[in-house]
KOLDRENMAR-122808 format. One record per residue (C-alpha): residue number from 1; residue in one letter; x, y, z. Coordinates in Angstrom, 2 decimals, m for minus. Layout:
<sites>
<site nr="NUM" rest="A" X="X" Y="Y" Z="Z"/>
...
</sites>
This chain:
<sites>
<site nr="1" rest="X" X="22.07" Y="m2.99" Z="m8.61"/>
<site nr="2" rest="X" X="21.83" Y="m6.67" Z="m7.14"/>
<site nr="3" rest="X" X="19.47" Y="m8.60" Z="m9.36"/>
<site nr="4" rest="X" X="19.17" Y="m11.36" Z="m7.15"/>
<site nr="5" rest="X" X="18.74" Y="m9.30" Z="m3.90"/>
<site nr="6" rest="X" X="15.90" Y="m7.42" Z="m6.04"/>
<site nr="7" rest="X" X="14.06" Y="m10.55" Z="m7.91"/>
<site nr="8" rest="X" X="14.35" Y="m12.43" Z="m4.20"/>
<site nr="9" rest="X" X="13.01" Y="m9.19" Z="m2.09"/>
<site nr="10" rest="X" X="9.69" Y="m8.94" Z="m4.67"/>
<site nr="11" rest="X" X="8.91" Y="m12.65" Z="m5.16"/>
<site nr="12" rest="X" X="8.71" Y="m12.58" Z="m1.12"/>
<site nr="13" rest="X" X="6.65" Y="m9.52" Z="m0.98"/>
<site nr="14" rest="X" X="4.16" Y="m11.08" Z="m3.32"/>
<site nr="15" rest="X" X="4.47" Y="m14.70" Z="m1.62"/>
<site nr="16" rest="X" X="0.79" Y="m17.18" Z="m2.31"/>
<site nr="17" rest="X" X="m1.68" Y="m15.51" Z="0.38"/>
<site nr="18" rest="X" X="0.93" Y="m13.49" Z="1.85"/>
<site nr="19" rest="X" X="0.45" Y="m9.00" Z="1.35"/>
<site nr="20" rest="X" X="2.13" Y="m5.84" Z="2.73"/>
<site nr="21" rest="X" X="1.02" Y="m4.25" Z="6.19"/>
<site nr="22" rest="X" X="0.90" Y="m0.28" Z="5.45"/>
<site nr="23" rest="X" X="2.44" Y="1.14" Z="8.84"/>
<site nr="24" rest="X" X="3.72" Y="4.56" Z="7.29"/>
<site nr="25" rest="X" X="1.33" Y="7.17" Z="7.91"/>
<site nr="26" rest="X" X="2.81" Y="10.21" Z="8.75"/>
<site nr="27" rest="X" X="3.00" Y="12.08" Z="11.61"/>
<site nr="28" rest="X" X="m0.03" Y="13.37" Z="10.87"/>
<site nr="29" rest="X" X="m2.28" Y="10.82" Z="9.18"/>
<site nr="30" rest="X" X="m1.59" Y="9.44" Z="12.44"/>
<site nr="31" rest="X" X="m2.55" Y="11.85" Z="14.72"/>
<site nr="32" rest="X" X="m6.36" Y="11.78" Z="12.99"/>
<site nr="33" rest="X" X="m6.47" Y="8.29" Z="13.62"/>
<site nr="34" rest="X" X="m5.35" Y="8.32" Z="17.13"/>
<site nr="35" rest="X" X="m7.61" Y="11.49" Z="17.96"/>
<site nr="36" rest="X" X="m10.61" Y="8.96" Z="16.39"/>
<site nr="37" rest="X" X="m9.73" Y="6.58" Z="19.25"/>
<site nr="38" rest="X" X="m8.63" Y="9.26" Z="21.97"/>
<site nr="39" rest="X" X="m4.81" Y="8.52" Z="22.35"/>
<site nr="40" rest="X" X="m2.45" Y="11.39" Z="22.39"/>
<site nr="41" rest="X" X="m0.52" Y="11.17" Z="19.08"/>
<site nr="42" rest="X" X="3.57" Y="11.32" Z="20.96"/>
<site nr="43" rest="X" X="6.23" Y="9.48" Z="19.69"/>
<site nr="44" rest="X" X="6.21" Y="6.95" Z="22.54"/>
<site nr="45" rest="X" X="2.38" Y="6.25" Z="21.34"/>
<site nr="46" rest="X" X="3.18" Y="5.83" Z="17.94"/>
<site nr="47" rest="X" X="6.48" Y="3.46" Z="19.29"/>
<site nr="48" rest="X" X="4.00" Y="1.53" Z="21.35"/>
<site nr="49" rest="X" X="1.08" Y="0.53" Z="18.68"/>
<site nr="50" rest="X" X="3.14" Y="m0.29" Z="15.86"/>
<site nr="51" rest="X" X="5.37" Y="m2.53" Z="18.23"/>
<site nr="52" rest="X" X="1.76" Y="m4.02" Z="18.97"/>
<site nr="53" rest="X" X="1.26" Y="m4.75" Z="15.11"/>
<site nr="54" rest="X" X="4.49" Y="m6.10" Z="14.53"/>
<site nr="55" rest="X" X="4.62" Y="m8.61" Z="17.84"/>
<site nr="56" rest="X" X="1.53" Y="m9.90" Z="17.18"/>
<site nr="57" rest="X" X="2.26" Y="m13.99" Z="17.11"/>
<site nr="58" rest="X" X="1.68" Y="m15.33" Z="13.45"/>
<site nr="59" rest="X" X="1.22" Y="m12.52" Z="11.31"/>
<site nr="60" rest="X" X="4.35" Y="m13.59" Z="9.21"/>
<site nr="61" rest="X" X="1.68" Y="m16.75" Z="7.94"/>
<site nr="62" rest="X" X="m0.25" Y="m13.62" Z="5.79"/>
<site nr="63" rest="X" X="2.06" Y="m10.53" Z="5.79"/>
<site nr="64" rest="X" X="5.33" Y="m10.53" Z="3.55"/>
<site nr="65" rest="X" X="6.48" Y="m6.76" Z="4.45"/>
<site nr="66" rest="X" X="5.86" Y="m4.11" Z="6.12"/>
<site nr="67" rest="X" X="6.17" Y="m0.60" Z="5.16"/>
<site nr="68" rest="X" X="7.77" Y="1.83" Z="7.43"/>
<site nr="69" rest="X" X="7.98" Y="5.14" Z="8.21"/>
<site nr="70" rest="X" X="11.28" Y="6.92" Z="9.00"/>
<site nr="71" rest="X" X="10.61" Y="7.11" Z="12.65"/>
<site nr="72" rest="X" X="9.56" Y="3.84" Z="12.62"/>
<site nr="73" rest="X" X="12.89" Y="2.73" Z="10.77"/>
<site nr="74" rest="X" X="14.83" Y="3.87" Z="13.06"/>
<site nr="75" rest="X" X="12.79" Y="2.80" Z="16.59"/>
<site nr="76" rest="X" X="13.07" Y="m0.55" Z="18.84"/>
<site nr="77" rest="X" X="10.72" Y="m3.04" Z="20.36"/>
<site nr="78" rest="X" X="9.55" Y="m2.44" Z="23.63"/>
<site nr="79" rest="X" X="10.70" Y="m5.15" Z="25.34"/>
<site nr="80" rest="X" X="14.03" Y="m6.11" Z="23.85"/>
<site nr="81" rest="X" X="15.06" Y="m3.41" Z="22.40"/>
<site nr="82" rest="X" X="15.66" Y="m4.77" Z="18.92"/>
<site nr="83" rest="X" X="15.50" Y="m2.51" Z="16.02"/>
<site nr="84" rest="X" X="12.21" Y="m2.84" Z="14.46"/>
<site nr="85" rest="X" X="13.80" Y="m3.39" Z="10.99"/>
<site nr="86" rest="X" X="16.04" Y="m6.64" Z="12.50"/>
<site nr="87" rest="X" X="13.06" Y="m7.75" Z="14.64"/>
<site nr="88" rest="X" X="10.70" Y="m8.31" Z="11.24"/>
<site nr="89" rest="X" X="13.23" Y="m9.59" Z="9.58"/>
<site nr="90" rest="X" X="13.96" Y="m12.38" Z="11.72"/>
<site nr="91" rest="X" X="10.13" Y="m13.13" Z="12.20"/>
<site nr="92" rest="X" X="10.17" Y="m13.50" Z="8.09"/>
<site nr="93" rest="X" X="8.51" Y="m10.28" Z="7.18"/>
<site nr="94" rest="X" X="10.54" Y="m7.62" Z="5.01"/>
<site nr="95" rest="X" X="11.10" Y="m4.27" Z="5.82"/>
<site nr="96" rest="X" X="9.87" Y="m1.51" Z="3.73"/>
<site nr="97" rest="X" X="10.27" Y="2.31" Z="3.75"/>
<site nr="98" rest="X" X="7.91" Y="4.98" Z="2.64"/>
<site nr="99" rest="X" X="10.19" Y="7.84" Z="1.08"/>
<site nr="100" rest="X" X="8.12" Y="10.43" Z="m0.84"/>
<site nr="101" rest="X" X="7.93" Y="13.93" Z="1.15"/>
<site nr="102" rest="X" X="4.45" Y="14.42" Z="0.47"/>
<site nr="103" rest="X" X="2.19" Y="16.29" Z="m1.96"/>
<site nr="104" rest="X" X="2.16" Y="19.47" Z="m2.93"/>
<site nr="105" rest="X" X="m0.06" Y="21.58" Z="m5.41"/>
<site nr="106" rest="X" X="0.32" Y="21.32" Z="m8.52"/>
<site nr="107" rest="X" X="1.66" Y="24.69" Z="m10.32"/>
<site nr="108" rest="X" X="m1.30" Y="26.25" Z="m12.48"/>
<site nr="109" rest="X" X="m3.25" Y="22.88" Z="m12.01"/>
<site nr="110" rest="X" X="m6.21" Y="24.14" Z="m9.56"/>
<site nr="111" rest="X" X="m7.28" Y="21.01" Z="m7.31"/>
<site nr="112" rest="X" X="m4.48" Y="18.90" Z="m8.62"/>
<site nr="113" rest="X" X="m0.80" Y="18.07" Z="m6.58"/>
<site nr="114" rest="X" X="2.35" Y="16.30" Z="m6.96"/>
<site nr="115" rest="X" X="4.46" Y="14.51" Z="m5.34"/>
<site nr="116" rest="X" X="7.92" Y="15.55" Z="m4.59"/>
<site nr="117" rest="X" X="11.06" Y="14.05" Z="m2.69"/>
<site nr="118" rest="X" X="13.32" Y="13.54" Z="m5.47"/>
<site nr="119" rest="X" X="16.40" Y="15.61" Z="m4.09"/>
<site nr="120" rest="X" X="18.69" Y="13.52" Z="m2.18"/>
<site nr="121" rest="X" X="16.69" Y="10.61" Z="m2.33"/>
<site nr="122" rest="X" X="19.72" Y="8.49" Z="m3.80"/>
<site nr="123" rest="X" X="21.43" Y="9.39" Z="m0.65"/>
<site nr="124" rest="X" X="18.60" Y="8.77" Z="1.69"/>
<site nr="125" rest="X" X="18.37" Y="5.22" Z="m0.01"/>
<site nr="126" rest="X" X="21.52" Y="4.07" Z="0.81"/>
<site nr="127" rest="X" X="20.81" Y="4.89" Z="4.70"/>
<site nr="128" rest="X" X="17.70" Y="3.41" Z="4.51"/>
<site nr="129" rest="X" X="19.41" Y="0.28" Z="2.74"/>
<site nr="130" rest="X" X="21.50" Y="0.02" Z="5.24"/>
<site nr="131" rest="X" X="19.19" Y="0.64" Z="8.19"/>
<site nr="132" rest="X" X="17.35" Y="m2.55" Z="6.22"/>
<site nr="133" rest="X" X="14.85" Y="m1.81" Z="4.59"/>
<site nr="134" rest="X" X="14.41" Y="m3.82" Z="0.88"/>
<site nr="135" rest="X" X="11.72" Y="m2.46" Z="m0.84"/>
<site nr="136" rest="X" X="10.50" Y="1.20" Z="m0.69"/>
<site nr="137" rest="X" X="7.10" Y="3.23" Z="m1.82"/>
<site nr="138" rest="X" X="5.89" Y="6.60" Z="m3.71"/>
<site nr="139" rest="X" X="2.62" Y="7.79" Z="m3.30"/>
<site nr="140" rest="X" X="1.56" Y="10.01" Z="m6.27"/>
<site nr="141" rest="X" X="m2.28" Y="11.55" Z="m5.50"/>
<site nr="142" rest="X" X="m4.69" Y="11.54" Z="m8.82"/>
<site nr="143" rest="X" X="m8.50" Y="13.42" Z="m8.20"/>
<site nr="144" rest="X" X="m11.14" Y="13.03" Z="m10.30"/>
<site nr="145" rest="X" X="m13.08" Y="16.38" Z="m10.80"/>
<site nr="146" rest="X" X="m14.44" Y="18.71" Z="m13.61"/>
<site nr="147" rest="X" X="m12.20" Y="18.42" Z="m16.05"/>
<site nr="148" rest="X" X="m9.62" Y="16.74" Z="m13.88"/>
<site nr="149" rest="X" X="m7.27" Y="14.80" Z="m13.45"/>
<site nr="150" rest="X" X="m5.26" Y="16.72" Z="m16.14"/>
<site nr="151" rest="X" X="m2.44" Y="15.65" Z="m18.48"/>
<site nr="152" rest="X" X="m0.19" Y="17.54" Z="m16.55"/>
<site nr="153" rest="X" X="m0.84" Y="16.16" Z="m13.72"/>
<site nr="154" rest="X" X="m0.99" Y="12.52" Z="m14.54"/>
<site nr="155" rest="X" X="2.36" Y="12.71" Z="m16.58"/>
<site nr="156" rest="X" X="4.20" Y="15.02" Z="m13.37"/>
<site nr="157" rest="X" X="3.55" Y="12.44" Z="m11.14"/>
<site nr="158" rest="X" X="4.30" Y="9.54" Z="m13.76"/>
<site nr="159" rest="X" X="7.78" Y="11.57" Z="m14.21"/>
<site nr="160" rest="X" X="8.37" Y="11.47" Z="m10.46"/>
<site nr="161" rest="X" X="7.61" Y="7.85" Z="m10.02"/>
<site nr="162" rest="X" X="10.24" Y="6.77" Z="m12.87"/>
<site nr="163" rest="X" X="12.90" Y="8.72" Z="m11.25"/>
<site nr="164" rest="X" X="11.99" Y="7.19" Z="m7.83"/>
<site nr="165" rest="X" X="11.64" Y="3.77" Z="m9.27"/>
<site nr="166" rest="X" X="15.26" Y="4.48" Z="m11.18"/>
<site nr="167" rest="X" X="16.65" Y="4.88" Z="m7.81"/>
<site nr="168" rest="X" X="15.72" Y="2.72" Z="m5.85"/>
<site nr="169" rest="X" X="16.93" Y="m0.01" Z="m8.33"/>
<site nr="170" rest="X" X="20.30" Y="1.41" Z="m8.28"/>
<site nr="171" rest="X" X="20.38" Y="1.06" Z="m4.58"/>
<site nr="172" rest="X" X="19.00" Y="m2.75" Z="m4.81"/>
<site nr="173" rest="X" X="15.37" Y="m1.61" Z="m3.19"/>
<site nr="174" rest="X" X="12.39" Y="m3.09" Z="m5.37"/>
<site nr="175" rest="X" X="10.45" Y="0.08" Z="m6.12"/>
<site nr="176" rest="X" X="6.37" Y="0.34" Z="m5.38"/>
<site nr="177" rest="X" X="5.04" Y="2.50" Z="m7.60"/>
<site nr="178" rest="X" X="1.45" Y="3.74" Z="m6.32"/>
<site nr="179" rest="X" X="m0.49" Y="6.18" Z="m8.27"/>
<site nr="180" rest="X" X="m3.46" Y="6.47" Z="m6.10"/>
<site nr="181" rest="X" X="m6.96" Y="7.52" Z="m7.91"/>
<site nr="182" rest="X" X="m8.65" Y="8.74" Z="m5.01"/>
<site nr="183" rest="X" X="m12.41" Y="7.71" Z="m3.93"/>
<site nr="184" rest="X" X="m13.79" Y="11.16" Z="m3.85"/>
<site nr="185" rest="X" X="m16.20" Y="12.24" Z="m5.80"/>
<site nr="186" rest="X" X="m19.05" Y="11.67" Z="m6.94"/>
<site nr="187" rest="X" X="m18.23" Y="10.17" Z="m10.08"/>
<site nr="188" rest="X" X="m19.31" Y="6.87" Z="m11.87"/>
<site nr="189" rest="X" X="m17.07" Y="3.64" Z="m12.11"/>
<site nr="190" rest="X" X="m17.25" Y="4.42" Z="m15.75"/>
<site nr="191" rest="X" X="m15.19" Y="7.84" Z="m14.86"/>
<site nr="192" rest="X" X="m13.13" Y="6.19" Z="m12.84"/>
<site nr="193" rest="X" X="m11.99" Y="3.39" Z="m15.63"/>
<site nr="194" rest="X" X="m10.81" Y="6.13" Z="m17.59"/>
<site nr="195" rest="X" X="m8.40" Y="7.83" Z="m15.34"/>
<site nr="196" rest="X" X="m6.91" Y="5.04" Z="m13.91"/>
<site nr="197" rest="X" X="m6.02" Y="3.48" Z="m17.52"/>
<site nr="198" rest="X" X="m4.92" Y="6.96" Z="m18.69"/>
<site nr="199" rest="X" X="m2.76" Y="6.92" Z="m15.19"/>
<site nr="200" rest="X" X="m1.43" Y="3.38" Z="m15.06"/>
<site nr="201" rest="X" X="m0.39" Y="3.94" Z="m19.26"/>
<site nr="202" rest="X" X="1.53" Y="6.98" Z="m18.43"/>
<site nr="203" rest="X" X="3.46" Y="5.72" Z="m15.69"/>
<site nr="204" rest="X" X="4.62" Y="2.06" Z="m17.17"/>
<site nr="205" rest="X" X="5.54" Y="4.75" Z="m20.54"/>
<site nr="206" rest="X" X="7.72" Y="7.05" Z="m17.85"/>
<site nr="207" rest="X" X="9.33" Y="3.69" Z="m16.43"/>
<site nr="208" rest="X" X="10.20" Y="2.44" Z="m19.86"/>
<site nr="209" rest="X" X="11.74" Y="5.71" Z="m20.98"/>
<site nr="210" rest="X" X="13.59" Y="6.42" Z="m17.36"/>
<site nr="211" rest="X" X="14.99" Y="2.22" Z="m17.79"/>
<site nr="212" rest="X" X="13.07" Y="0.62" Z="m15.03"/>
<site nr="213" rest="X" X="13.09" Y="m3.21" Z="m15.00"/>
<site nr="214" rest="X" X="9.75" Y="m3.91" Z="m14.96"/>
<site nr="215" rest="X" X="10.74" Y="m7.36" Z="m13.26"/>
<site nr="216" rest="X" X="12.09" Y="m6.00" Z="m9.75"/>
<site nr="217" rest="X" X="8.78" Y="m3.12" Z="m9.88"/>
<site nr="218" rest="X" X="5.87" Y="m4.34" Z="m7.92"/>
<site nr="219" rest="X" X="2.14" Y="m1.42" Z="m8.65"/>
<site nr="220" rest="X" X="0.49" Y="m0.34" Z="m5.89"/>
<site nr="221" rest="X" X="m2.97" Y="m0.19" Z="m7.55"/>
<site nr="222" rest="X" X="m6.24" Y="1.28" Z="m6.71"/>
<site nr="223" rest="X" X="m9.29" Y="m0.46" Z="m7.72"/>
<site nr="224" rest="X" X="m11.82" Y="0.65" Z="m10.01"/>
<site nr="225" rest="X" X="m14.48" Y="1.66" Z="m7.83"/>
<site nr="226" rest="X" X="m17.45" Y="4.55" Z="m7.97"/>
<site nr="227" rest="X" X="m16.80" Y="7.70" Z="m6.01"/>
<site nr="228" rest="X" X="m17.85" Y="7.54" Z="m2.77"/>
<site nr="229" rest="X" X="m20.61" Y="10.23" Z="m2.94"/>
<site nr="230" rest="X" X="m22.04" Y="8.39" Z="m6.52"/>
<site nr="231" rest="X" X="m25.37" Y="7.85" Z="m6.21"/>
<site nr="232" rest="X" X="m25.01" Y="4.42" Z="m7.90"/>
<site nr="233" rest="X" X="m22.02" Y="1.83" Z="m6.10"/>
<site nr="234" rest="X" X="m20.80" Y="m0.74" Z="m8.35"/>
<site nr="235" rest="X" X="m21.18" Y="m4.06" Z="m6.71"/>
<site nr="236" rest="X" X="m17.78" Y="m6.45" Z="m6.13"/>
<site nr="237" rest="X" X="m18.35" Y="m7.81" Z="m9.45"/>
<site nr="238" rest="X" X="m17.95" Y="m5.15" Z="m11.57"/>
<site nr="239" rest="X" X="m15.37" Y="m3.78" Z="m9.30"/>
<site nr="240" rest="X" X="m13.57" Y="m6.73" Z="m9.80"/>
<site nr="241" rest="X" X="m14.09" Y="m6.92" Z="m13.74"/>
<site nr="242" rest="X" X="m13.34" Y="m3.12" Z="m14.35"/>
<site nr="243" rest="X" X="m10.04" Y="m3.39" Z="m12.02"/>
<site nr="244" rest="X" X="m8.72" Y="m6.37" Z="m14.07"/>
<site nr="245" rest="X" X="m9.92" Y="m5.54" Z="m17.16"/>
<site nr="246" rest="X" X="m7.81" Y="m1.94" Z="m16.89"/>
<site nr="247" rest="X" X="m4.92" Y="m3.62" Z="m15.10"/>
<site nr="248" rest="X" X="m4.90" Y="m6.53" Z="m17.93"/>
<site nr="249" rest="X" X="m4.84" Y="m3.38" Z="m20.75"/>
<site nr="250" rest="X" X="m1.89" Y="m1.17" Z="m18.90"/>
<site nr="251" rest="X" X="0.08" Y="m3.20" Z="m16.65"/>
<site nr="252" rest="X" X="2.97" Y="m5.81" Z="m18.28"/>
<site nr="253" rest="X" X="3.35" Y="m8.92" Z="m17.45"/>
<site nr="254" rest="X" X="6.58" Y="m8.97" Z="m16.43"/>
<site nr="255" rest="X" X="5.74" Y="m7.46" Z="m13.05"/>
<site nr="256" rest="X" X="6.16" Y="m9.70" Z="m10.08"/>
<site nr="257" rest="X" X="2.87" Y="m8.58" Z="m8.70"/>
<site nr="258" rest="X" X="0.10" Y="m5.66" Z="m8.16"/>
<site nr="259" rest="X" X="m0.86" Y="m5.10" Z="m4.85"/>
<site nr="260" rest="X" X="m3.89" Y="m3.07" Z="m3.82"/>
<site nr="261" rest="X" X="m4.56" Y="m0.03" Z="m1.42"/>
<site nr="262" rest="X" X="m7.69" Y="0.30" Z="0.44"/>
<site nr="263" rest="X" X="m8.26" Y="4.18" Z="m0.17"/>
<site nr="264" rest="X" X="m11.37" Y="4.31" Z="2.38"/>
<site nr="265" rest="X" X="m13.27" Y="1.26" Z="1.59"/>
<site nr="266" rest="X" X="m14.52" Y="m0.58" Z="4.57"/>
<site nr="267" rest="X" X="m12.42" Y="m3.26" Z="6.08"/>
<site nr="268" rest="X" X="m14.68" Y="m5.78" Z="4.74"/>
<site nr="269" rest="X" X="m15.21" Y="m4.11" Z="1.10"/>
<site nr="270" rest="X" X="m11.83" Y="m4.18" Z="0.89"/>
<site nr="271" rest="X" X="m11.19" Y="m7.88" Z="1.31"/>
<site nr="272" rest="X" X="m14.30" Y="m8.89" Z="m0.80"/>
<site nr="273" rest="X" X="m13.33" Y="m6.91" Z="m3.81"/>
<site nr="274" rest="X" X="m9.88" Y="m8.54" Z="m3.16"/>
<site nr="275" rest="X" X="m11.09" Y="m12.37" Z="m3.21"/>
<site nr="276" rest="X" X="m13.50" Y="m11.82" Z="m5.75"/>
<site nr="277" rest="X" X="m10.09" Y="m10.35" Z="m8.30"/>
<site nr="278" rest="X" X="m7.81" Y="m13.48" Z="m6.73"/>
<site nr="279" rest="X" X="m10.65" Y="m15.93" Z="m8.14"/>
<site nr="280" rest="X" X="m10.15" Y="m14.81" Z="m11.62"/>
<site nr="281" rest="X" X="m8.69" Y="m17.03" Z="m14.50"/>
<site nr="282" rest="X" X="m5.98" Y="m15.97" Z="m16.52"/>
<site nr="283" rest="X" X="m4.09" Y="m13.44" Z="m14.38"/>
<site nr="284" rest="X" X="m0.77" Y="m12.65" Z="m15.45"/>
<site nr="285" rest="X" X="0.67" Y="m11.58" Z="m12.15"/>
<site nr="286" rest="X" X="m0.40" Y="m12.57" Z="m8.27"/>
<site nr="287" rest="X" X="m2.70" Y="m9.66" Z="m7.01"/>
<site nr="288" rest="X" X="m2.59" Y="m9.21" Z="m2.92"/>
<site nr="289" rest="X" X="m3.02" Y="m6.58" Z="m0.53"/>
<site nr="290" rest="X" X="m1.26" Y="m3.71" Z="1.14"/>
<site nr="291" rest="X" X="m3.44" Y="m1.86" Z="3.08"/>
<site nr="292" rest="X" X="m3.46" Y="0.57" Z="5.83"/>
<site nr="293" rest="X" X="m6.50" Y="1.17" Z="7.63"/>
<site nr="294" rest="X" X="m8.49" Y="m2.02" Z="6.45"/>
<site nr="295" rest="X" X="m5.55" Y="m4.29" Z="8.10"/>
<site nr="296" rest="X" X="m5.38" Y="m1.75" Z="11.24"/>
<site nr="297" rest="X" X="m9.11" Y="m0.18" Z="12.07"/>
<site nr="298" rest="X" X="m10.30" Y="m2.87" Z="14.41"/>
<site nr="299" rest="X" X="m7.48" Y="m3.57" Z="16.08"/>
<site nr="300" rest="X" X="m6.81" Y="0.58" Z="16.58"/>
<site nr="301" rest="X" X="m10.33" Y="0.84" Z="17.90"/>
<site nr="302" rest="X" X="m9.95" Y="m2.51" Z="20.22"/>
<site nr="303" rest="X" X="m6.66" Y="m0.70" Z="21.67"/>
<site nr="304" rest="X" X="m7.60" Y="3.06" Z="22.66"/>
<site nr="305" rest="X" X="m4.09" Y="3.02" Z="24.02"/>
<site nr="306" rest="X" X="m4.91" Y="0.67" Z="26.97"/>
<site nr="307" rest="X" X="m2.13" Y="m1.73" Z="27.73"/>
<site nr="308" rest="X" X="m5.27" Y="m3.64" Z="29.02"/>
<site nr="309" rest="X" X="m6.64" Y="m3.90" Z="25.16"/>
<site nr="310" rest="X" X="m3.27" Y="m4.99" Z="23.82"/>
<site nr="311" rest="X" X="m4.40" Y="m8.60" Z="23.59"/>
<site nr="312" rest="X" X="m7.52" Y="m7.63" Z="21.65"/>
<site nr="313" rest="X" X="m6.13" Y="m5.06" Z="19.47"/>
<site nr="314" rest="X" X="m3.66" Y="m8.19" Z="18.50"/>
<site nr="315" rest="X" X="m6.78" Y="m10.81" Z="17.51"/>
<site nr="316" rest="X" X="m8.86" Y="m8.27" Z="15.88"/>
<site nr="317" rest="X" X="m5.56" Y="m7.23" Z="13.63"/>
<site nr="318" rest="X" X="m4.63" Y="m11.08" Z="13.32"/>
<site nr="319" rest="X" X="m8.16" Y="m11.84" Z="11.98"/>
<site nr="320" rest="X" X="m8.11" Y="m8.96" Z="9.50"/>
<site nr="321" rest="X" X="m4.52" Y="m10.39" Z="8.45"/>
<site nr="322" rest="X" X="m6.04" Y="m13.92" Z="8.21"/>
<site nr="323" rest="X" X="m8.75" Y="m12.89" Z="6.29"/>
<site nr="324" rest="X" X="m6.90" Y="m10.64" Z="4.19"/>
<site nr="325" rest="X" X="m4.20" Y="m13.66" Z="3.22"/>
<site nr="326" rest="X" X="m7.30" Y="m15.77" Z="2.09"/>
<site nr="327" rest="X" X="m8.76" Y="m13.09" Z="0.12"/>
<site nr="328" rest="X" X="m5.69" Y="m13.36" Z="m2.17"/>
<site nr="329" rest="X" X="m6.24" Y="m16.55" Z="m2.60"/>
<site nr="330" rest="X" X="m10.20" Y="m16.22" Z="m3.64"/>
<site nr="331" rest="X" X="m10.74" Y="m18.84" Z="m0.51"/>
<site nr="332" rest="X" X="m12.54" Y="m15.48" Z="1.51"/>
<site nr="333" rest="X" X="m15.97" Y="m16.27" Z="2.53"/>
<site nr="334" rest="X" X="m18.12" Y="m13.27" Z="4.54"/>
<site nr="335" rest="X" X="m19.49" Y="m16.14" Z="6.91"/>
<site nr="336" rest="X" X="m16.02" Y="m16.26" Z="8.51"/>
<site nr="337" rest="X" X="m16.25" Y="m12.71" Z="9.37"/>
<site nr="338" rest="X" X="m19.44" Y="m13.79" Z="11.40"/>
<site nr="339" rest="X" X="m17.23" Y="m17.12" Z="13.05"/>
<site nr="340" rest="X" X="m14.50" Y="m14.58" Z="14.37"/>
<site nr="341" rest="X" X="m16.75" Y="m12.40" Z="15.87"/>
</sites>
């Protein structure tokens, strides 16, 4: 374990009004969004757009890291032919890696899953430290539902993201630990509150117990939001006040940073909700983003796999970057959405 490498590696992922691109859907997360803009989901495809994300000129001014998936480890630029992982790195973004294998259901938990990719992951780690990548994520999956999420559930996955985190320490990867309280649902931001501060408790209990240094862990957080079928949406406001308020009760201060997922909310949701958190007082750690498809819609729909749309598909994901990178700052402003365009 390489303290240095690991303190170094999450003070740059967190970096003032820099966040983390997302880039590791699966094969098939990525074959629903490539069917939503008609382009054949091959592993040439897949080569080609993410080699459009990570070439496009200046996104190391808001992005710190990328995370990768395994293909995507392991694949070159188009023109060049430079491993993607050495290409970031000398543009002065990090590589990450994505190394859960999924989730499955949950044994006598109806509606409820884990997530599981904890044999030979100390071995897959050293590859992938090698191949290098520097920081590494685990997606656990909690639904809110009658009488759900359970105990069981929440303390599985807590379980499985201590042992990941223990790992990935040991191979001098900072750890992102996401325990993901999904959107859907139709319950109240009240409802919500509670299962992502029972959720967030259990896991920083697991990484205490399983000796995590809290210090080289960066969260992967959700924000407190209503479900998406409540009647009643919370406005950014109380998003913003519930989020810290939960984050400010579970999550210690020694962290480096919390960095938030989209988890459906509109590109622009997702940015407001952001600033209006970054403006805070009294925040403990930096909070930025690392977000999937509100980094990457516009610039998937501007491509449609035309080599002809590259250029676009760059400025629209540039812009969403930009605005993303002042968001963490609380300098967004909605108006600049309307200069872009």
């Amino acid at each position: 374990m390489d303290r240095n490498l690991l303190s170094k590696t999450a003070a740059a992922m967190v970096a003032r009004g820099k966040g983390l691109l997302a880039a590791d859907e699966s094969s098939g997360t990525c074959e629903k969004r490539f069917k939503s803009v008609g382009v054949e989901c091959t592993e040439a495809n897949r080569r080609v757009y993410r080699d459009l994300l990570f070439t496009t000129k200046g996104i190391e001014e808001f992005v710190s890291g990328v995370i990768l998936f395994d293909e995507t480890l392991r694949q070159s630029t188009v023109s060049g032919n430079e491993p993607f992982p050495r290409y970031l790195e000398k543009k002065g973004v990090i590589p990450g890696i994505k190394v859960d294998k999924g989730t499955h259901d949950l044994a006598r938990s109806p509606g409820e899953k884990v997530t599981e990719g904890l044999d030979g992951l100390r071995g897959r780690l050293e590859d992938y430290f090698g191949l290098g990548a520097r920081f590494a994520k685990w997606r656990a999956v909690i639904t809110i539902g009658a009488g759900i999420p359970s105990h069981a559930c929440i303390y599985a996955n807590a379980h499985a993201l201590a042992r990941y985190s223990a790992l990935c320490q040991e191979a001098s990867i900072v750890p992102i630990v996401e325990p993901e309280v999904l959107l859907d649902g139709d319950h109240t931001i009240e409802r919500c509150y509670e299962a992502t501060e029972a959720t967030l408790s259990a896991v920083f209990a697991a990484l205490r117990a399983h000796n995590v240094s809290f210090e080289h862990t960066v969260l992967k957080a959700s924000m407190v939001v209503s479900g998406k079928d409540c009647p009643k949406q919370a406005g950014v406001e109380r998003v913003a006040e519930e989020t810290v308020r939960c984050l400010k009760r579970t999550v210690p201060a020694a962290l480096p940073g919390v960095v938030f997922l989209s988890g459906g909310q509109s590109d622009e949701a997702a940015t407001a909700h952001l600033n209006e958190m970054a403006r805070m007082p009294g925040l403990p750690w930096p909070l930025t983003f690392s977000y999937s498809r509100a980094l990457q819609n516009p610039c998937l729909k501007s491509w449609r796999g035309q080599s002809g749309n590259v250029a676009a598909a760059q400025r629209a994901f540039y812009h969403r970057a930009r605005m993303n990178g002042l968001a963490a700052q609380g300098k967004y402003r909605p108006e600049l959405e309307k200069q872009a365009a």
